[in-house]
N, C-alpha and C positions, 0 to 999 in steps of 0.2 A: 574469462579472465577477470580478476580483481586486482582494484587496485586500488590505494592509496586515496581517501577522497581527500586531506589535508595535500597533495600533490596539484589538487585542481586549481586552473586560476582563478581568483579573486572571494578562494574558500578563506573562511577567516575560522581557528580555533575560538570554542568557549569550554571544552569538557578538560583543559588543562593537559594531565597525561595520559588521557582517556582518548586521545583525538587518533590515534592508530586502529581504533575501533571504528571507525567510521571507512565505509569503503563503500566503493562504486562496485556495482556487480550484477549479473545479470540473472536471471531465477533460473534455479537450475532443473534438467529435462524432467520429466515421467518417470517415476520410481516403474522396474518391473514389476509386473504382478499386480497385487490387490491392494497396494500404496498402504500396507502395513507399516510400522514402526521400526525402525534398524535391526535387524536378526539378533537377538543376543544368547537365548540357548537353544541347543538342539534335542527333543526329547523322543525316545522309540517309545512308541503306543497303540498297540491294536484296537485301540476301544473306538466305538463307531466316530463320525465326524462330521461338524464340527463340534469341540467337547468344550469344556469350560471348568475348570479345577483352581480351586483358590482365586475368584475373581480372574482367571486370567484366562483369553480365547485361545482355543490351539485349533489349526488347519492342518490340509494334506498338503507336503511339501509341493506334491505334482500343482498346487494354486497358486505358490507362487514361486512357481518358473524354473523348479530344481529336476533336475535330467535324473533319465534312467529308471535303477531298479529302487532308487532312493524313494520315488516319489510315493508308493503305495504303503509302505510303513511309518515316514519319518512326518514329525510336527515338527512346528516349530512355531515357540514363544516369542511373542510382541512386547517387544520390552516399551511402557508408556513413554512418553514425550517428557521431559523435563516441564516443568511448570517455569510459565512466561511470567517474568516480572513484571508487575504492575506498572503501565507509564501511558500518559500521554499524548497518543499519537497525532501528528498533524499532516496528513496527506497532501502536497501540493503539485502543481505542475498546471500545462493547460489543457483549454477544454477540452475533451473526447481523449486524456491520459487516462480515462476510466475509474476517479477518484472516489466516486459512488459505490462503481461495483466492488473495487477491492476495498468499502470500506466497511459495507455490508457482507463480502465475504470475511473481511476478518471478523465483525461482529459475530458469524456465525459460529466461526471455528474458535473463538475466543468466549464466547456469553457477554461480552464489553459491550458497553452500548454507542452506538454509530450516531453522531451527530451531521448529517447533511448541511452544505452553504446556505441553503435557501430554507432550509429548518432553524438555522443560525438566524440567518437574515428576519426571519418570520417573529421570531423570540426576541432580536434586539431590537426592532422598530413596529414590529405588531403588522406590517405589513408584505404580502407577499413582492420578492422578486421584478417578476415582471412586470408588476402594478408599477414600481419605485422607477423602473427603466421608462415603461410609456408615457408616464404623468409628470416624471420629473427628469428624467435625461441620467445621461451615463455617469456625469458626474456627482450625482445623486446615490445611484446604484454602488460608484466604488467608495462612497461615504458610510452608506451602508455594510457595505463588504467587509469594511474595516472595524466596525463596530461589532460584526460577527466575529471576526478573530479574536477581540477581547475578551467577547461572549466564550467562545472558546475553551482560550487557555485559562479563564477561570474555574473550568468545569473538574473536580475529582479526579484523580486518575483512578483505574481503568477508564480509559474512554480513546477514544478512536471522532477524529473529526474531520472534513470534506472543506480544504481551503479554497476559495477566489481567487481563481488563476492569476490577477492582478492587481495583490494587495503586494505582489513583492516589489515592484514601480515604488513603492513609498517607502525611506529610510526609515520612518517610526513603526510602521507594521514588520520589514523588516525584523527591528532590533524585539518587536512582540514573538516574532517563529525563532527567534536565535533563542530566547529565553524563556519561553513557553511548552517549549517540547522535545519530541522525540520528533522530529522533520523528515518528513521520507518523500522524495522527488522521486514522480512516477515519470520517467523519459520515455517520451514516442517519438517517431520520425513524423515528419509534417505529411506525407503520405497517409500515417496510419491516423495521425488526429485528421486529416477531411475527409478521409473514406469513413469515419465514425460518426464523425459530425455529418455528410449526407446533408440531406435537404430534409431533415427531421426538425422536431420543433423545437431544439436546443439553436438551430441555426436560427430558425424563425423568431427566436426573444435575445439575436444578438445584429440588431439591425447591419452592425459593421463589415458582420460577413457576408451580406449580399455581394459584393462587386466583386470576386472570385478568391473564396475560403482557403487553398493555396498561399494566392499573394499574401493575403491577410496574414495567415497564420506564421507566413513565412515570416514577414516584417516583425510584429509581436514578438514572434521567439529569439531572431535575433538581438531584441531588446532586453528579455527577460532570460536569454537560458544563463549567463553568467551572476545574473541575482538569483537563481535555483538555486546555482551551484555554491554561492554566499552562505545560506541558510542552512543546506540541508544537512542531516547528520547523514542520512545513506541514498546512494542513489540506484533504483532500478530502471534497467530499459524494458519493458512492459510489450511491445510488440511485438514478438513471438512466444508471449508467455498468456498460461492462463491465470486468470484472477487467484486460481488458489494456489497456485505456482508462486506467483508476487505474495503472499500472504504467507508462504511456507519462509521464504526470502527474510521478510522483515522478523519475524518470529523467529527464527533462528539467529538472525542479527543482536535480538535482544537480549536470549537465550547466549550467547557470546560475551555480550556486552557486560552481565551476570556473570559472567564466570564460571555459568553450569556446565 
C-alpha cells in the first residue's frame, strides 16, 4: 500500500508542490528470476549463451522464469536502470532500523560514498562514540550527535549519511534534516529493533537499554516516531524487507522524484 506521506500526522511540507512525491510505502517483494532490469525487448537468437552485442547482456528466457517451448530459443534484453539523481541522503530512525547496513548497501549499488554516525561523530569532535558516552555522559554524546548532522548536511551531494536516532528530540536538528536533505525514515516494529539490537555490543555502549530493550524502546519511539514522521521526505517499513530491497525503494523514489 502507499500512501500519501503529507496525509501523516504532524508531517509538515517544505518541497512546495513537490510534496505528493513523498509517500509512505513499503519495498516491494523479489523480482522473479535473476533480478534483471524491467523486460523491454524480446529478441530470437540461436547463438550459444550467455552473449553480449553492443554492450548489452542477453540470456535464456528459461533463467528467467518464461514457460514452455519459449525458453530454449528466446532472450531477452535488460534494458539499464535510469540514472539516480544526484542528492543527499540522510537515513534516520532508531537503533537496530538497520541504517548502516542500507547505507553501505546503497553505497554499493550507487558508487556514493556512505557516511556512518560514529564516522560523523569521529570527524566532528576527533573523538570516537563510546569514549564521548563513558567519559562524559549521554548528554554529551547527543551534543556530539548533533554536531555530526551538520557535519553531515555540509558534505557534497552524492553522498548517502547514517543519522542519531535522537537528534530528532531537538527542534534545531530538526529544522537541520527538513533542509538538509533527502530524509528517509527506516520504520521497524519495536519487536524487530530488540531482536536486532540482542545482547550484542550496540546494546552494550547504550547503558539505557539494560533494564528491558522492549520497555525502553517502546518509550523512545513513542516519543520520537511523530518527529520521524515531521522530517521525513519518504518512509519505509524495513522488517520484512531486505537491505537491497529498501535501497531499490528509495532509488526509485528518486528516480520518480526526477521525472525519469
Amino acid at each position: 500500500m502507499v500512501t500519501r506521506a503529507d496525509s501523516l500526522p504532524g508531517y509538515r511540507s517544505r518541497m512546495g508542490d513537490s510534496t505528493g512525491d513523498r509517500r509512505r510505502t513499503s519495498s516491494p517483494p523479489p523480482r522473479r528470476g535473476t533480478g534483471l532490469a524491467p523486460l523491454d525487448t524480446v529478441l530470437l537468437d540461436a547463438a550459444p549463451w550467455p552473449k553480449t552485442v553492443a554492450g548489452n547482456t542477453y540470456t535464456r528466457g528459461k533463467d528467467l522464469g518464461l514457460d514452455g517451448d519459449q525458453a530454449p530459443e528466446m532472450s531477452v534484453k535488460a534494458t539499464p536502470a535510469r540514472p539516480v539523481p544526484a542528492a543527499r541522503i540522510l537515513l534516520i530512525g532508531m537503533m537496530g532500523a538497520g541504517k548502516s547496513t542500507v547505507g553501505r548497501a546503497m553505497s554499493a549499488a550507487t558508487g556514493w560514498p556512505y557516511l556512518d554516525n560514529d564516522e560523523l561523530v569521529r570527524r566532528a569532535t576527533g573523538v570516537p562514540t563510546r569514549r564521548i558516552l563513558h567519559e562524559r555522559g549521554v548528554r554529551a554524546l547527543r551534543e556530539a550527535e548533533a554536531t555530526a548532522l551538520r557535519l553531515a548536511v555540509e558534505q557534497p551531494p552524492p553522498v548517502i549519511a547514517g543519522i542519531a536516532g535522537g537528534v530528532v528530540e531537538s527542534p534545531d536538528d530538526r529544522r537541520v534534516l527538513r533542509e538538509g536533505g533527502f530524509v528517509v525514515w527506516l520504520r521497524a516494529r519495536i519487536e524487530t529493533l530488540a531482536a536486532r539490537i540482542g545482547a550484542g555490543s550496540a546494546r552494550a555502549d547504550r547503558p539505557w537499554l539494560e533494564e528491558d530493550p522492549k520497555t525502553v524502546l517502546r518509550r523512545l519511539y513513542a516519543g520520537r516516531e511523530p518527529l520521524y514522521a515531521e522530517v521525513a521526505s519518504l518512509i519505509v517499513d524495513v522488517d520484512d524487507a531486505t537491505p537491497e530491497q529498501t535501497v531499490t525503494t528509495i532509488l526509485d523514489t528518486l528516480r520518480a522524484r526526477a521525472g525519469g
